[in-house]
Backbone as JSON Lines, residues from 0, in Angstrom:
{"i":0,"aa":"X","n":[0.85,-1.17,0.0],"ca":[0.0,0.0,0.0],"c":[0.9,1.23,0.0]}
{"i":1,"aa":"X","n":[0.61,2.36,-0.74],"ca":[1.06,3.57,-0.63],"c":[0.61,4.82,-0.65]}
{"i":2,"aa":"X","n":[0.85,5.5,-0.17],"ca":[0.38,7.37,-0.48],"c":[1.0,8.37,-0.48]}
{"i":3,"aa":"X","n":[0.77,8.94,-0.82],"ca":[1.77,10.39,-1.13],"c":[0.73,11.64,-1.74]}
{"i":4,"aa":"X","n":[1.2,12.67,-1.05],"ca":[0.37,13.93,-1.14],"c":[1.49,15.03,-1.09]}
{"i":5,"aa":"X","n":[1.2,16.23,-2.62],"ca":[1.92,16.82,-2.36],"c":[0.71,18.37,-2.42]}
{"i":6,"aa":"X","n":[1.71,19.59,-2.03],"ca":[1.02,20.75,-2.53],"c":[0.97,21.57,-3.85]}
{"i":7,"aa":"X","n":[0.22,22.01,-4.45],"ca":[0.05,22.94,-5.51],"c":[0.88,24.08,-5.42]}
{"i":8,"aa":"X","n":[1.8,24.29,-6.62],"ca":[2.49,25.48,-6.19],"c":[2.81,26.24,-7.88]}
{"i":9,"aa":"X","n":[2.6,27.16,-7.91],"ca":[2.39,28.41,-8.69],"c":[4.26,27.87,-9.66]}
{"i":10,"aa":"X","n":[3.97,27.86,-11.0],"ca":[5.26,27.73,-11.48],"c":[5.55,26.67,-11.77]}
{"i":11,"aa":"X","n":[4.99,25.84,-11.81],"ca":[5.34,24.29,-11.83],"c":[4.3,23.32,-12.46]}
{"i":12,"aa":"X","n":[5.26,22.34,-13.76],"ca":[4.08,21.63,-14.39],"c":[3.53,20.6,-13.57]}
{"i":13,"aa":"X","n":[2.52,20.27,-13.92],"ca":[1.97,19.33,-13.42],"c":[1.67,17.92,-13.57]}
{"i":14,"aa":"X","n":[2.46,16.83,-13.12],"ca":[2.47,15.58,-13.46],"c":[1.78,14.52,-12.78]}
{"i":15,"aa":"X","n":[1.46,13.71,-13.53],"ca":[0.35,12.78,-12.74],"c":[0.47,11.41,-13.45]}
{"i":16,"aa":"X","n":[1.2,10.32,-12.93],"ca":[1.4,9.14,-13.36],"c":[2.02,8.83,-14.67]}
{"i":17,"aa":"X","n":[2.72,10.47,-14.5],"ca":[3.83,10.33,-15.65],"c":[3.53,11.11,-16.78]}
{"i":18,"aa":"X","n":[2.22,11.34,-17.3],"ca":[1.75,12.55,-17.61],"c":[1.73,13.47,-17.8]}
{"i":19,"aa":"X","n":[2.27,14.51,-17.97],"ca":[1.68,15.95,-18.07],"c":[0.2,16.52,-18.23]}
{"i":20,"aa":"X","n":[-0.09,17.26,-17.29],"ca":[-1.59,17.35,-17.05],"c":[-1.71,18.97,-17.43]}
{"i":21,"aa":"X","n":[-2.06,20.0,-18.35],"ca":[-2.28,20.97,-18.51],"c":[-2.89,21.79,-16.85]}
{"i":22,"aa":"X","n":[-2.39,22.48,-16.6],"ca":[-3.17,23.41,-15.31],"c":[-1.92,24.36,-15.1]}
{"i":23,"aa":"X","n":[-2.66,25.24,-14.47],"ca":[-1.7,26.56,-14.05],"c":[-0.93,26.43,-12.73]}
{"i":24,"aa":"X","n":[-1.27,25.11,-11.88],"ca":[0.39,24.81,-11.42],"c":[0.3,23.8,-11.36]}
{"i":25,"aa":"X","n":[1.8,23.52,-10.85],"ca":[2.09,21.61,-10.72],"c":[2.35,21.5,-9.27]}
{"i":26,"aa":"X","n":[3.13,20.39,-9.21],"ca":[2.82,19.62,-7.18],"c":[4.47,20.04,-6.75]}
{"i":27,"aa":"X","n":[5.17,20.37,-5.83],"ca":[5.75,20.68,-5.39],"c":[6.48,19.71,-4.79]}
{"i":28,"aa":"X","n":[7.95,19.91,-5.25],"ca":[8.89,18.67,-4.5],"c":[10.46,18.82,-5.16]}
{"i":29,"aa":"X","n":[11.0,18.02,-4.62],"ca":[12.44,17.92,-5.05],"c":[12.6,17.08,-6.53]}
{"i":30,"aa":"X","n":[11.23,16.92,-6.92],"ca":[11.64,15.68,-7.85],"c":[10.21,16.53,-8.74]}
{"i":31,"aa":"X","n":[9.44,15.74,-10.06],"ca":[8.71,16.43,-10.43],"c":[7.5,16.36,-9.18]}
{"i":32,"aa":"X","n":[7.7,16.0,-8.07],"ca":[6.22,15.52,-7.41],"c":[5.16,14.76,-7.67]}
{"i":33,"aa":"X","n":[5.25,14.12,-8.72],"ca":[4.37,13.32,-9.0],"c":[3.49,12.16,-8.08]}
{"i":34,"aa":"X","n":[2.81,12.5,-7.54],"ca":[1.93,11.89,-6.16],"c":[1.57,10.39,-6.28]}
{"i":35,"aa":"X","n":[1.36,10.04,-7.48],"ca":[0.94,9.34,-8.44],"c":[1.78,8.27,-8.38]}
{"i":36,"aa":"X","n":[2.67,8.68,-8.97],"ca":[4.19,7.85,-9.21],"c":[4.68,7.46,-7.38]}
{"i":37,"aa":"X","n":[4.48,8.29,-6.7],"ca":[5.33,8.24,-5.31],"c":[4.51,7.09,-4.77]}
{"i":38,"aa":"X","n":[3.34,6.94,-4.49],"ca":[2.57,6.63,-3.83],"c":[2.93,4.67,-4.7]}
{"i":39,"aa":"X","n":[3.2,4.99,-6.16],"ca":[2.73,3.27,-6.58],"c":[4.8,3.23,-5.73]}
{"i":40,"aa":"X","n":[5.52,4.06,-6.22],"ca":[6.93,3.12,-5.41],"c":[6.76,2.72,-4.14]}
{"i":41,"aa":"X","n":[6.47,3.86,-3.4],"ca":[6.27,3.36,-2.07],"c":[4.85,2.15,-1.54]}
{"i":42,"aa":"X","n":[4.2,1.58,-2.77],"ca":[3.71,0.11,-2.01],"c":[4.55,-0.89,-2.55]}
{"i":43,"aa":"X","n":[5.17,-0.47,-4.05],"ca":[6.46,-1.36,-4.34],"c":[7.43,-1.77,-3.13]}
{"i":44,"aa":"X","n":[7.6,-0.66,-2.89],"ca":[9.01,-0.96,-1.84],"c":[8.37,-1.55,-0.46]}
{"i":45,"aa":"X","n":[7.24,-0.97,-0.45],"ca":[7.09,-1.83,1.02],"c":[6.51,-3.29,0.3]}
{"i":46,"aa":"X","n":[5.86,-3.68,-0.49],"ca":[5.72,-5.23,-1.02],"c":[6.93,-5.74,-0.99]}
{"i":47,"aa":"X","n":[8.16,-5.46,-1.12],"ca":[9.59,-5.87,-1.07],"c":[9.99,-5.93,0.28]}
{"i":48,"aa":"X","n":[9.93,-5.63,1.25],"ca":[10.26,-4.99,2.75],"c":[10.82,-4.48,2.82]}
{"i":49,"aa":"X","n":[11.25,-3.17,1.52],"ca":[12.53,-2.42,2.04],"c":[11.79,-0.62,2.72]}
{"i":50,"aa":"X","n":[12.51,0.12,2.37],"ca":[12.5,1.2,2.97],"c":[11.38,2.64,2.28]}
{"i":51,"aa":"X","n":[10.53,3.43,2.5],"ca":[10.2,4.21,1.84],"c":[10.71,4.83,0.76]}
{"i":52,"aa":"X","n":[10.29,5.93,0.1],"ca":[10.75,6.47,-1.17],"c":[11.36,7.67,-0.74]}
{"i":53,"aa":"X","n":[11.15,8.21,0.14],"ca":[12.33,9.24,0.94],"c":[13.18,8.83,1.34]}
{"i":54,"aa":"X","n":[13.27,7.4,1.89],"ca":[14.86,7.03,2.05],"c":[15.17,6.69,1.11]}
{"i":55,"aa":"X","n":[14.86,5.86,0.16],"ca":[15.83,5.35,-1.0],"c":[15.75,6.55,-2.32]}
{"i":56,"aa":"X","n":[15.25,7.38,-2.03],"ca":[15.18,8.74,-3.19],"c":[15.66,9.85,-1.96]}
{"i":57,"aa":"X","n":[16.62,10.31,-1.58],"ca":[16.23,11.14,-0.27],"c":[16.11,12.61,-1.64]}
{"i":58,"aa":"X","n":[15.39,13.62,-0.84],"ca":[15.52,14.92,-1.01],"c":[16.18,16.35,-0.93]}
{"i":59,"aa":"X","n":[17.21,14.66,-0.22],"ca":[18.6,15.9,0.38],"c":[19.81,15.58,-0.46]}
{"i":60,"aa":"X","n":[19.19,14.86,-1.6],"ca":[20.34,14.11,-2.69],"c":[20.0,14.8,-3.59]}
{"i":61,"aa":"X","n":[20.95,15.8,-4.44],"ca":[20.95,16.82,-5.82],"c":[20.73,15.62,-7.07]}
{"i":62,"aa":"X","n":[21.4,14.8,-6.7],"ca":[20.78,13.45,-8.37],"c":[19.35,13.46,-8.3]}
{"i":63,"aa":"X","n":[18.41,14.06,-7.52],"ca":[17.22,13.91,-7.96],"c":[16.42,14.93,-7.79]}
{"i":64,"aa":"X","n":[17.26,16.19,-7.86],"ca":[16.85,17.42,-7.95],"c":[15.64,17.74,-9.61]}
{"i":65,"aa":"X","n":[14.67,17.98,-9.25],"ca":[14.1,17.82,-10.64],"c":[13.47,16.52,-11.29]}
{"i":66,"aa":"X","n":[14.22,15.36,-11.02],"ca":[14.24,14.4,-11.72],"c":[12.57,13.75,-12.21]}
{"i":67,"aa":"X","n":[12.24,12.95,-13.25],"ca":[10.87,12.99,-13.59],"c":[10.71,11.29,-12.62]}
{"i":68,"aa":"X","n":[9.98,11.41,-12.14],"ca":[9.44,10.25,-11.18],"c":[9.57,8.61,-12.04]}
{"i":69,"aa":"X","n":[9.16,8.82,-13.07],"ca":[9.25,7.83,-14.13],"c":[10.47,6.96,-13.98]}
{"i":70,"aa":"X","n":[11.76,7.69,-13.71],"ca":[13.04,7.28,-13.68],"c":[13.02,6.6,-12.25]}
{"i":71,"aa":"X","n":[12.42,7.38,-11.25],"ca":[12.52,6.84,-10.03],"c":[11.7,5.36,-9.88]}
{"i":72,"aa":"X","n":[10.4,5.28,-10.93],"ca":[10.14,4.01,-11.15],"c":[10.79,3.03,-11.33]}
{"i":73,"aa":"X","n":[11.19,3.49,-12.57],"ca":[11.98,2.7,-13.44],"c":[13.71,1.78,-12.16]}
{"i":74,"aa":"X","n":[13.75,2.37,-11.5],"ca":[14.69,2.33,-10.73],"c":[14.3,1.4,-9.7]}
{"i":75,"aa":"X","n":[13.15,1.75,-9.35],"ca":[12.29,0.88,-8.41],"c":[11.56,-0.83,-8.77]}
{"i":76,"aa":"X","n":[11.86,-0.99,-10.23],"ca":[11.21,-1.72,-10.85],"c":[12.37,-2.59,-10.8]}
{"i":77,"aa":"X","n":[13.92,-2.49,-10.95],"ca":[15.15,-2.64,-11.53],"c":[15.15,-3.86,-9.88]}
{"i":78,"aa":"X","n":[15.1,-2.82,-8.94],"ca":[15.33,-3.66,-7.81],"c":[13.97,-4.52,-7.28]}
{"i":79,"aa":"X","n":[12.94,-4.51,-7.92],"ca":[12.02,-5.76,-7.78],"c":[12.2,-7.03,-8.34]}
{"i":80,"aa":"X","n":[12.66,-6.36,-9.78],"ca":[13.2,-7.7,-10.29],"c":[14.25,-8.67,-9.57]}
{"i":81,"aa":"X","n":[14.72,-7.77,-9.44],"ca":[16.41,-8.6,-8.34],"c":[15.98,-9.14,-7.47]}
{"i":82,"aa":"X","n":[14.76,-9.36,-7.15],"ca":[14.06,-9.82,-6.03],"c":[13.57,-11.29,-6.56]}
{"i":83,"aa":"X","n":[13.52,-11.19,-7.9],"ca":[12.72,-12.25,-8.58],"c":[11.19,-12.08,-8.4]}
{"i":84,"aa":"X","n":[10.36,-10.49,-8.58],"ca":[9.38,-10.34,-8.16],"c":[8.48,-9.71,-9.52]}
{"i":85,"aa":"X","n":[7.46,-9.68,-9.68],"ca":[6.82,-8.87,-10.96],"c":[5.38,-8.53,-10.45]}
{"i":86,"aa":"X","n":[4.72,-7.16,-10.91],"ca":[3.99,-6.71,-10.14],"c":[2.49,-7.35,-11.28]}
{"i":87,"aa":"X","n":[1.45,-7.98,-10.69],"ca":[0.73,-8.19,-11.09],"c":[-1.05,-6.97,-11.44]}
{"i":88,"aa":"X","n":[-1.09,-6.54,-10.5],"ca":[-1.91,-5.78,-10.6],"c":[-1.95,-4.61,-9.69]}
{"i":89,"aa":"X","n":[-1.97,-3.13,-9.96],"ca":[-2.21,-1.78,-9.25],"c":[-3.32,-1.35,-9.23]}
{"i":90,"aa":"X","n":[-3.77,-0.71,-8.17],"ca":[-4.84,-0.13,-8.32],"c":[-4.85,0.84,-7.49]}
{"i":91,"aa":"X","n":[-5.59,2.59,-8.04],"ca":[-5.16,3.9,-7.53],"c":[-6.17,4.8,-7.35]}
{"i":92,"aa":"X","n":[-5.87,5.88,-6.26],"ca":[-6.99,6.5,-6.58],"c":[-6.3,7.89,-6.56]}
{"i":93,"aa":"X","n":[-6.45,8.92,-7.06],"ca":[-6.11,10.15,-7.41],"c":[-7.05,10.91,-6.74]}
{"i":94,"aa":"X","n":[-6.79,11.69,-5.63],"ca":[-7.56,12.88,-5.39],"c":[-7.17,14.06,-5.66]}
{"i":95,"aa":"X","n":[-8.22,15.4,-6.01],"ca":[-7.75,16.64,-6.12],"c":[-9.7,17.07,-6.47]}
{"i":96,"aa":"X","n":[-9.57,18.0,-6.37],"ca":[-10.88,19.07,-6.32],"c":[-10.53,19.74,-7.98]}
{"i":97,"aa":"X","n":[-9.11,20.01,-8.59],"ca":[-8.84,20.18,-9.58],"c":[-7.59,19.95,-9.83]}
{"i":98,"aa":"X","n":[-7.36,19.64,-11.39],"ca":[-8.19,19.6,-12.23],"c":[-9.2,18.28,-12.63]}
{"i":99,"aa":"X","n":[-10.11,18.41,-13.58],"ca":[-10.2,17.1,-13.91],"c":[-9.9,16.34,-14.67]}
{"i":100,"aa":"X","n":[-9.48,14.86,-13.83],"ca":[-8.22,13.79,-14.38],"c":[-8.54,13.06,-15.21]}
{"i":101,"aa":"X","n":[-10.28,12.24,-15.07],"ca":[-10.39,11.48,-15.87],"c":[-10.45,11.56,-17.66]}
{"i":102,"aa":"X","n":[-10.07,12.59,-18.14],"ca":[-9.49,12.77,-19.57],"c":[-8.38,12.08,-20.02]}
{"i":103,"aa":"X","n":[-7.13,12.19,-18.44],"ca":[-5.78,12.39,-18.79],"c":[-5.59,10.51,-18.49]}
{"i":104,"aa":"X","n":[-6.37,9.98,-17.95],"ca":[-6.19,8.26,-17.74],"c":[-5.69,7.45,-18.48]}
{"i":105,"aa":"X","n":[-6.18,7.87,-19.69],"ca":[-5.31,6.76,-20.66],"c":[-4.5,7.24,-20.93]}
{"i":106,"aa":"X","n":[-3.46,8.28,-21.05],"ca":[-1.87,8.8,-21.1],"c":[-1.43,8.19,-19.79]}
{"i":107,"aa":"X","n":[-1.98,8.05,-18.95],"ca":[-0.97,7.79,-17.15],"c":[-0.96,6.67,-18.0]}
{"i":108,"aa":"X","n":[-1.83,5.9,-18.39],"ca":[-1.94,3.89,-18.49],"c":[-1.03,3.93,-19.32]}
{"i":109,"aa":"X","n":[-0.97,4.8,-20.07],"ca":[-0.04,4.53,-21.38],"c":[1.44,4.15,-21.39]}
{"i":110,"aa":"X","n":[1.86,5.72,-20.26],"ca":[2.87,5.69,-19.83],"c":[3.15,4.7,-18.42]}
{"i":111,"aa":"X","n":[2.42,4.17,-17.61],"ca":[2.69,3.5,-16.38],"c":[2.81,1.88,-16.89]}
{"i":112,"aa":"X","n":[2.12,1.56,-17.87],"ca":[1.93,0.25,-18.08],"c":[3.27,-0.55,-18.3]}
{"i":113,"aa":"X","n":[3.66,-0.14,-19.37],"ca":[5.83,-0.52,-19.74],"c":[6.17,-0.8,-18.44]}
{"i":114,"aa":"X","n":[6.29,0.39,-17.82],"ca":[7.09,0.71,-16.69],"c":[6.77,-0.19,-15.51]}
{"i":115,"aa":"X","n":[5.68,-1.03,-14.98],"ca":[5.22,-1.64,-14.5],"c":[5.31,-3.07,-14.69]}
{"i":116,"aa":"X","n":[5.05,-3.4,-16.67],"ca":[5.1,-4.77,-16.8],"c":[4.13,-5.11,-16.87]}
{"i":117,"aa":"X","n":[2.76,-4.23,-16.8],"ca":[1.52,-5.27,-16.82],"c":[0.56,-4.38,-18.0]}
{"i":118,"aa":"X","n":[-0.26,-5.01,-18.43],"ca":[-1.13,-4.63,-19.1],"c":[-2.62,-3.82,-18.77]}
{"i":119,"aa":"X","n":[-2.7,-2.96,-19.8],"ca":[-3.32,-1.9,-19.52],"c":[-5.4,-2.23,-18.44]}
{"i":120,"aa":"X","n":[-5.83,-3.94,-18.36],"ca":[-6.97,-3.85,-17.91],"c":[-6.19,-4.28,-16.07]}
{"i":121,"aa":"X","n":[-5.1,-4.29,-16.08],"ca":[-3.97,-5.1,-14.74],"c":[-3.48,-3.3,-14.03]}
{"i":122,"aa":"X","n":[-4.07,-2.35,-14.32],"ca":[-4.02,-0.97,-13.82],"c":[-4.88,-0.13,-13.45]}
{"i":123,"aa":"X","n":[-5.55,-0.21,-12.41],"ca":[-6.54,0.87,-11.94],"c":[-6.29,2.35,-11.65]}
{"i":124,"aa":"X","n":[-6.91,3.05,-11.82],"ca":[-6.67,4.37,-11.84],"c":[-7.74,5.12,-12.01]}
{"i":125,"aa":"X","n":[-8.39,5.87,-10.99],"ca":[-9.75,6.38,-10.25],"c":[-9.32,7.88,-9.84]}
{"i":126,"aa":"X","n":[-10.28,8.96,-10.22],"ca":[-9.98,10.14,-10.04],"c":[-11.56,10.49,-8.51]}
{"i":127,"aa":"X","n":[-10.84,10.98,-7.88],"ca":[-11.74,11.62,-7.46],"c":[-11.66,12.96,-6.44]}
{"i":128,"aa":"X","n":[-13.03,13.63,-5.99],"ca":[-12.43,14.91,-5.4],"c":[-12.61,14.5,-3.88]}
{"i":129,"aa":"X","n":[-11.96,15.72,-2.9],"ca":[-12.46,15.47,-1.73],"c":[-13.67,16.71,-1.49]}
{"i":130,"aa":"X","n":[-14.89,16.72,-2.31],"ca":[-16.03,17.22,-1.96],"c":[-15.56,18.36,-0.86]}
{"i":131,"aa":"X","n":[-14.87,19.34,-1.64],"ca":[-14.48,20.51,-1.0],"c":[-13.68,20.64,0.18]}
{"i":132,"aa":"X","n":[-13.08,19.61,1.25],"ca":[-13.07,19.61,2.21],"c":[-11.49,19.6,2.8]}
{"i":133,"aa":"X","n":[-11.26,19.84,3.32],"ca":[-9.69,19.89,3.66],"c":[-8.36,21.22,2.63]}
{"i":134,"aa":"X","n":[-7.2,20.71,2.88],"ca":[-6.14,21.25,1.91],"c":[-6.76,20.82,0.45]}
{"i":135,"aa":"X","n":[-6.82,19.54,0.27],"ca":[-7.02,19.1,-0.95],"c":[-8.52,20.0,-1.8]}
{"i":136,"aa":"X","n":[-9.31,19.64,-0.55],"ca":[-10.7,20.23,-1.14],"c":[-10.88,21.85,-1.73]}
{"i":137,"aa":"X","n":[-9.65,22.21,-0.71],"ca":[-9.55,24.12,-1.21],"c":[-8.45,24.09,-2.21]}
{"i":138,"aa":"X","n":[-8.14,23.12,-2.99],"ca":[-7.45,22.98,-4.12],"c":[-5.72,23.37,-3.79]}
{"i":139,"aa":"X","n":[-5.3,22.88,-2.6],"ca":[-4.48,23.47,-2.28],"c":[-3.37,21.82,-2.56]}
{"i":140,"aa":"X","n":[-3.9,21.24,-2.79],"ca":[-2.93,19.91,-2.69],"c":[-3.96,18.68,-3.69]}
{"i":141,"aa":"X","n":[-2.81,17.91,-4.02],"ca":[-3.53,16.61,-4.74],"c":[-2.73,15.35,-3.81]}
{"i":142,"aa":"X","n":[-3.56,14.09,-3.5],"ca":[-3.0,13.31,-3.18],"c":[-3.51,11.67,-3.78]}
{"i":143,"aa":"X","n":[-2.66,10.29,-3.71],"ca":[-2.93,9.69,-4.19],"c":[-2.75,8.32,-3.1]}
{"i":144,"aa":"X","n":[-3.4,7.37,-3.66],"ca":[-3.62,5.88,-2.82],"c":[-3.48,4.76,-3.63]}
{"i":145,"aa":"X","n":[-2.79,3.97,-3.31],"ca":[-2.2,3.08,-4.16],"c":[-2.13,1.78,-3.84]}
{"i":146,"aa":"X","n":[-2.77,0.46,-4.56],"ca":[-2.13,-0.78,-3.71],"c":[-2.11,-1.25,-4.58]}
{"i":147,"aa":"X","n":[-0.39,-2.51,-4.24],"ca":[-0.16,-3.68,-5.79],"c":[-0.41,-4.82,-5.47]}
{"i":148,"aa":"X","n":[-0.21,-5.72,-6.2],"ca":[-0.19,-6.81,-6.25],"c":[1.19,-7.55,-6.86]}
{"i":149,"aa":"X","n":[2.21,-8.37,-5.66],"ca":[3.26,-8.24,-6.96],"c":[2.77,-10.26,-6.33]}
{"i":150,"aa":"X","n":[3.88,-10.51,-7.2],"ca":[3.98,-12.2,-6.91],"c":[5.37,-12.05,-7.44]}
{"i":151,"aa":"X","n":[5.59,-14.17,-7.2],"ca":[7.02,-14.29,-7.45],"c":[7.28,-14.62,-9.0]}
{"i":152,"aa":"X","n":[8.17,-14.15,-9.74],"ca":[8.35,-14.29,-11.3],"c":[8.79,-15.25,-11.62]}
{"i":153,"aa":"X","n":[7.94,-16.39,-12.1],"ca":[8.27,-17.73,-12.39],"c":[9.12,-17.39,-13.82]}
{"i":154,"aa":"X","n":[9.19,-16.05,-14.47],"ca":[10.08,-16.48,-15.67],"c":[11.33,-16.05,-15.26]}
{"i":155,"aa":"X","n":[11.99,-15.97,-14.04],"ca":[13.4,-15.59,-13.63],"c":[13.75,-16.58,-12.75]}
């Protein structure tokens, strides 16, 4: 299981499961912020038993100043395998009050699917708002929820 929530901040594109999402700002972080992306490593890594995505990405490390989350997947994927592990099925939910996501779904699938290993009906991905209420609801933040499914890779 994973989550990750970041804030909206003026200046910054906005990425969402790898994506680019048109809006007048993006999520705020050392990396592109992608909430999306953070939330599926960190149930990766804990399905593995290792350590969160702030420790093994820290924010106090300039190699990932900027960096597009995708890579941090991709990185995350590198050491599942080494595990002899392959992720069978994700499933997500995207919150934010704005913008709206479900347009942008089949670009995240597009781009998350490779990167994952599984095929595009083996990926859930659910937009929804928090009915005004909180940081998120005053559009001040997007956050995301994530759980996988990995098993052991009988082709390794």
């Amino acid at each position: 299981m994973g989550y990750d929530i970041h804030r909206l901040e003026e200046g910054r594109k906005l990425f969402l499961g790898g994506a680019e999402i048109p809006f007048s700002r993006g999520l705020a972080g050392h990396s592109d912020g992608d909430c999306l992306i953070h939330a599926i490593i960190d149930a990766l890594l804990g399905a593995m038993g290792e350590m969160d995505i702030g420790q093994m990405f820290p924010d106090t490390d300039p190699q990932y100043k900027g960096i597009h989350s995708t890579a941090l997947l991709e990185r995350t994927m590198t050491e599942l395998r080494k595990k002899g592990m392959c992720v069978q099925h994700v499933d997500s939910v995207i919150i934010a009050e704005h913008p709206k996501l479900a347009p942008h779904i089949p670009t995240m699938k597009e781009v998350l699917c490779p990167l994952l290993g599984i095929e595009r009906e083996d990926l859930g991905i659910k937009a929804k708002t928090n009915e005004g209420l909180g940081a998120i609801g005053r559009g001040e933040a997007i956050a995301a929820l994530v759980q996988v499914l990995v098993a052991v890779d009988i082709r390794s």
